[in-house]
C-alpha positions, 0 to 999 in steps of 0.5 A, spaced: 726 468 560 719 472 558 721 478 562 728 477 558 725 477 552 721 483 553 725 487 556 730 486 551 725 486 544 727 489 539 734 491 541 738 492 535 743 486 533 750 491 534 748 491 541 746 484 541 753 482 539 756 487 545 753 484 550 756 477 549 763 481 547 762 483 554 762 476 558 768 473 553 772 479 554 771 478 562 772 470 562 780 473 559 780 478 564 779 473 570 783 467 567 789 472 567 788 474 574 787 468 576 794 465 573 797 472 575 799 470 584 800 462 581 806 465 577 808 469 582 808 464 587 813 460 582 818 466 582 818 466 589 819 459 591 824 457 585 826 462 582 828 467 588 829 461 592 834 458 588 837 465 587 836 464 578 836 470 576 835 468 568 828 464 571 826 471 575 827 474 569 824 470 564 817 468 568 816 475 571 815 478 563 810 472 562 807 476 569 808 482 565 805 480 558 798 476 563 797 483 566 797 487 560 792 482 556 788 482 563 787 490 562 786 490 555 780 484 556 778 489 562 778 495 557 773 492 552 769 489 557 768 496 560 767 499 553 762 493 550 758 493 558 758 501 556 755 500 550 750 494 550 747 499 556 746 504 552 742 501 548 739 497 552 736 502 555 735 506 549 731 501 546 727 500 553 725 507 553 723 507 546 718 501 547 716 504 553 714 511 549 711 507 544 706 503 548 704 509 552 702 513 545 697 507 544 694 508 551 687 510 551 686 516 557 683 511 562 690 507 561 694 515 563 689 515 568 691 509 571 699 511 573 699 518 572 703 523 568 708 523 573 710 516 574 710 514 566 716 520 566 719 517 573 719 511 570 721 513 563 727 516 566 729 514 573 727 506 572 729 505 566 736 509 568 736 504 574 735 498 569 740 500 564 745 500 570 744 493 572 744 491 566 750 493 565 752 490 571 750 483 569 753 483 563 760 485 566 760 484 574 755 479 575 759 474 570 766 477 572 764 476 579 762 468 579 768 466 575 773 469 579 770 465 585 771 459 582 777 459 579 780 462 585 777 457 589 780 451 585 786 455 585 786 456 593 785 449 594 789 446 588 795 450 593 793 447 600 786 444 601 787 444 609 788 453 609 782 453 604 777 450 608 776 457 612 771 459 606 766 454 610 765 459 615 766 465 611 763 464 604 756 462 609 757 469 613 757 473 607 751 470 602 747 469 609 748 477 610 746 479 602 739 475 603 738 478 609 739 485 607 736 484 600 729 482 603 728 488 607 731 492 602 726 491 596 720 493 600 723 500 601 725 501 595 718 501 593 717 506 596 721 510 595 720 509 587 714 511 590 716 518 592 719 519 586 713 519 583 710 525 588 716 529 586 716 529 579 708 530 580 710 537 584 715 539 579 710 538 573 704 542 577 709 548 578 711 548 571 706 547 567 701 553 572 709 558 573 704 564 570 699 562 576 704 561 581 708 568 580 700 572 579 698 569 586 705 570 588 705 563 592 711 561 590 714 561 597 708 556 598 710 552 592 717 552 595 715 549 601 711 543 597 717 541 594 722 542 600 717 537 603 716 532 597 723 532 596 724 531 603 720 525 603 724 523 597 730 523 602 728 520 608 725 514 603 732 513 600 736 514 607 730 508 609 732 503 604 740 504 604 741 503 612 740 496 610 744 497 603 750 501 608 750 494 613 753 489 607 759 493 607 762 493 613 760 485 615 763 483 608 769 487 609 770 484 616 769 478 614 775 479 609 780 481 614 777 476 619 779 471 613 785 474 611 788 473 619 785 466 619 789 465 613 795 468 615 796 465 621 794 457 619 799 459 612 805 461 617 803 456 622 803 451 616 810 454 613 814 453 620 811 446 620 814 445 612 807 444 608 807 450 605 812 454 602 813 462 602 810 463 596 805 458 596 802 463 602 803 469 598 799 467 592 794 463 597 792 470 599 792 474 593 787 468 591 784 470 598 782 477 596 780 476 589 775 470 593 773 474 598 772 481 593 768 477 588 763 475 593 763 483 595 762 485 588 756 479 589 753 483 593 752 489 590 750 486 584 744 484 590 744 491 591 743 494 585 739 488 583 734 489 589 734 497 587 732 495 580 727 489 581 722 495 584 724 499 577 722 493 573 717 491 575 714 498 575 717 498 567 713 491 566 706 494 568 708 499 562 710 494 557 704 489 560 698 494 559 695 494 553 690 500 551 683 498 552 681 502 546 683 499 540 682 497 532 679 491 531 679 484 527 678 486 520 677 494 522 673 498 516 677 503 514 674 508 511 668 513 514 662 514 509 660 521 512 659 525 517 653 523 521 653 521 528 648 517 533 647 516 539 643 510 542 642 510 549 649 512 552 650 511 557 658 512 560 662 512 566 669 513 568 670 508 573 668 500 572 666 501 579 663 508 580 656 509 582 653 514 578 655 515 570 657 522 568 653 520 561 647 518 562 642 514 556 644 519 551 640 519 544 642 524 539 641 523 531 645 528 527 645 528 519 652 529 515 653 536 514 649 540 520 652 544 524 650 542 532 651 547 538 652 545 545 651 548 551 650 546 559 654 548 566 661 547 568 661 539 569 655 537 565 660 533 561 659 537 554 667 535 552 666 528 555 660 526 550 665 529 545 669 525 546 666 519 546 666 520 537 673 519 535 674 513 541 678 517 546 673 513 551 669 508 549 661 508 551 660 504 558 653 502 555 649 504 548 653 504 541 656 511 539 656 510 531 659 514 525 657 514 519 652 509 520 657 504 523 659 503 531 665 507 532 668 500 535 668 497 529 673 503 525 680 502 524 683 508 530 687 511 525 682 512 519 676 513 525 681 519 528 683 522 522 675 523 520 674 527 525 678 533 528 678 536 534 680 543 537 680 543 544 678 546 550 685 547 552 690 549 547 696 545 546 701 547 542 709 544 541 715 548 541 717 549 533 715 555 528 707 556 527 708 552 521 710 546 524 705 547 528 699 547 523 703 541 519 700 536 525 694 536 522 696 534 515 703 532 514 703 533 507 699 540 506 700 544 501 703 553 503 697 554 499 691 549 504 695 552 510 693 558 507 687 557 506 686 553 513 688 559 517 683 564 513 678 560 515 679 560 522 682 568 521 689 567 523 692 570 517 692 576 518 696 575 524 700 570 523 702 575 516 704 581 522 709 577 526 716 579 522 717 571 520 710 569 519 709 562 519 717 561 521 715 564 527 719 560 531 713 558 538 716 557 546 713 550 548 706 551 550 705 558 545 707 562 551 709 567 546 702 568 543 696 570 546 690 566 549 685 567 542 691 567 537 693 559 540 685 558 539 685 560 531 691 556 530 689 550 533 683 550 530 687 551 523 690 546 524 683 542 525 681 544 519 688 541 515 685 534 517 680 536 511 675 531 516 668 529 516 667 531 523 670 538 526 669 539 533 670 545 537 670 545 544 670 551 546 675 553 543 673 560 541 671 563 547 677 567 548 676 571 542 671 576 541 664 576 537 665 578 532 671 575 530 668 568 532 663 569 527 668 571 521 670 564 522 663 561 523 661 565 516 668 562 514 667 555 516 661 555 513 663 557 506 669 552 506 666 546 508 659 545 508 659 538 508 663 537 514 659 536 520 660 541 526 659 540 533 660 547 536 661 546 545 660 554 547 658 557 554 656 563 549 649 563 546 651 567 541 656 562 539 651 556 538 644 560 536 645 559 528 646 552 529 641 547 525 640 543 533 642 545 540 642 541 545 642 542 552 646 537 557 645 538 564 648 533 570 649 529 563 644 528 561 640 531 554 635 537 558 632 538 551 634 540 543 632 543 538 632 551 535 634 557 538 627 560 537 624 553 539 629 552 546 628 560 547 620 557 549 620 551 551 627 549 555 628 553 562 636 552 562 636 555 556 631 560 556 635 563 563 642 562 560 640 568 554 637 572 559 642 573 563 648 573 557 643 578 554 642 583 561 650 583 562 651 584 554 656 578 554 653 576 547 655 583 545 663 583 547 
């Protein structure tokens, strides 16, 4: 009942009210059925028998009238199901989507991006249709056994006793097949993954495959992904394709037995024609219900794998989150870090940060260097809570992140980021993400600061211009000056700029330096750069090398005492980067 519940919280009362409409209109549907071979037997024995025309007649438009009340149940039924599974699986997906929005990255990590769209989407697809399953054929399906069962045994006792043999047969060969089935589905479930993965990498990195030109590579990769996917599915429905044709013969092998001890009974006197006629109607419907059954087995083996890959989604919990009593509002800017330690894994050798302390007053501007892998964005991201520390205590204006409210933590500190992301929607849209409720004035001024104005102005559309998913219709430095507007439109304590000017020039970087430091000097700045001009203004440097801090202070003061830092400007300085 507890995986019920949870796969059904918050399902919207209309579409609780189908999914019991649904069973109510099945048991109408299988009452009628049920009567329709018992009338027909008495059309038969007393009616044809007798030669009365006016009996014929009389109870056959009753038949008539049965069957068009079962087909009215059974439309309703089907519409109610239909709909009921709609929403169901409507309401999964949006319960899904919202647990995986309070995931921190760890909890991504954890199932990948492809297997949360997979089970977004193929799981929930495959829950939706047992859903609808069980609210129509799984109830349908039983109800029809037994009252055709009692019906075959209020008819002739004797003949009905063929189902001892049958029945067994049928239900043995479900549980059988099933058992093995569910194992194979896992794994299929699983290719699933490593396809959608496939897909994604090859979208998202199109550019890249056409510029190399490994496209034909990329084509073989996904032959053998979704080859992979083939062979898993024809694995798992070799069993499946068995149920149909032992079921079927043990229908026929059924419907024989019942012919010949039902004609053999009629020759001896104790059983009439029509008795027989309706016997093996009740026959089909028996036997038919227990097929229905066992596809219901089928789809529910199918599903089970889906479901329990959607209730590991559901049953996750971020393991970054707000606290009891959470303190709402952000003092200031400044940030400490006192012997912090971080690392990815719980079970990793080796930190990737490493007794970091750092001390920065509200209102400086700190500049961060260090080589590709010396977790320069990690320690970043330790501020806003993205990670948490593995050791030590990260605080912000005075007060241990941990002890924030996320939202109002994450409010107070804006970040734009080594990679720039932005959402198809016009350029408008775009920057709103920082502030919702910005004026076209404030959005203005955010654009001036980070020295996007002038181009935004030379589109025809300005800031209705409409962005392709990602901003693949703008350039690399413009993304770079949009997503720091939209930093800057959080009015944030923190602003954190994660490389994310390195795909403009000098010159224009130090416009929106100069830019910054006049709109908001009291918001602490923290500037990760590979180049020193970038960083050489700030009020501390600090240096990160195999994460740990190899030194801080100046540029005049790191220029003489830190080797690092000393060699990375000489070398930008000989090759005249600094003057790009």
């Amino acid at each position: 009942m507890s995986v019920i519940k949870k796969l059904t919280a918050g399902l919207e009362k209309k579409y609780v009210v189908y999914t019991f409409l649904s069973p109510l209109t099945m048991f109408g549907e299988v009452v009628m059925e049920t009567a329709i071979p018992y009338i027909m037997a008495k059309i038969i024995d007393e009616g044809i028998a007798h030669h009365d025309v006016a009996y014929v007649v009389r109870t056959g438009l009753f038949m008539i009238a049965c069957s068009c009340v079962s087909l009215v149940c059974g439309a309703a039924g089907g519409r109610f199901s239909s709909v009921a599974s709609q929403g169901f699986s409507h309401n999964l997906r949006r319960n899904l989507f919202a647990n995986v929005q309070n995931f921190s990255f760890s909890n991504v990590d954890k199932f990948s991006t492809a297997s949360l769209v997979t089970r977004l989407t193929t799981d929930v697809t495959n829950a939706q249709n047992v859903y609808q399953t069980i609210i129509r054929v799984s109830v349908r399906a039983p109800l029809m056994l037994v009252s055709g069962a009692a019906m075959a045994c209020m008819i002739n006792t004797r003949l009905a006793s063929i189902f001892l043999v049958s029945i067994p047969v049928i239900v043995i060969a479900i549980a059988a097949l099933a058992s093995i089935a569910y194992p194979r589905f896992q794994k299929m479930l699983a290719k699933y993954d490593k396809l959608n993965s496939t897909i994604q990498e090859n979208l998202i990195a199109i550019r890249v495959v056409k510029a190399f030109v490994r496209g034909k590579f990329e084509i073989d990769k996904f032959e053998n992904a979704a080859g992979d996917v083939r062979n898993a599915h024809v694995h798992a429905e070799k069993c499946i394709v068995l149920l149909s044709p032992i079921m079927q013969m043990t229908v026929y092998a059924t419907i024989i037995a019942a012919l010949w001890f039902g004609g053999t009974m009629i020759i001896a006197g104790s059983m009439k024609t029509g008795e027989l006629v309706s016997f093996l109607s009740y026959v089909t419907q028996i036997l038919m219900s227990l097929m229905m059954l066992g596809m219901i087995f089928v789809s529910i083996v199918l599903s089970r794998a889906s479901m329990t890959r959607i209730l590991e989604v559901l049953n996750e919990r971020s393991n970054i989150a707000s606290p009891q009593n959470a303190l709402t509002e952000v003092k200031d800017g400044s940030i400490d870090f006192d012997e912090v330690s971080f690392s990815y894994s719980k079970s990793a050798e080796k930190f990737q940060l490493e007794k970091i302390n750092l001390h920065i007053a509200s209102g400086d501007v700190i500049g961060i260097i260090g080589g590709t892998g010396s977790s320069k964005t990690t320690l970043v991201s330790l501020i806003p809570r993205l990670y948490d520390a593995t050791e030590g205590c990260v605080r912000v204006g005075g007060v241990d992140v941990r002890s924030y409210d996320l939202v109002a933590l994450r409010n107070s500190v804006a970040m734009a980021l080594q990679k720039n992301v932005l959402f198809s929607g016009t350029i408008k849209e775009n920057l709103l993400w920082g502030n919702k409720n910005a004026t076209d004035e404030e959005i203005a001024d955010a654009c001036r600061a980070a020295d996007a104005e002038s181009f935004i102005n030379s589109f025809p559309d300005g800031y209705e211009t409409v962005l392709r998913q990602g901003g693949v219709n703008i350039s690399g430095g413009q993304k770079q000056r949009l997503c720091i507007a939209r930093a800057l439109l959080k009015n944030p304590k923190i602003l954190i700029l994660d490389d994310s000017t390195s795909a403009v020039d000098t010159a224009t970087e130090a416009r929106i330096r100069s830019a910054l430091k006049e709109a908001h000097p009291k918001t602490t700045k923290i500037i990760i750069a590979q180049r020193i001009c970038s960083v050489q203004d700030a009020d501390m440097i600090f240096v990160l090398a195999g994460g740990k801090i190899n030194g801080y202070g100046t540029h005049e003061t790191l220029l003489k005492s830190n080797t690092i830092y000393r060699e990375v400007y000489e070398s930008q300085q000989t090759s005249g980067d600094a003057d790009l």
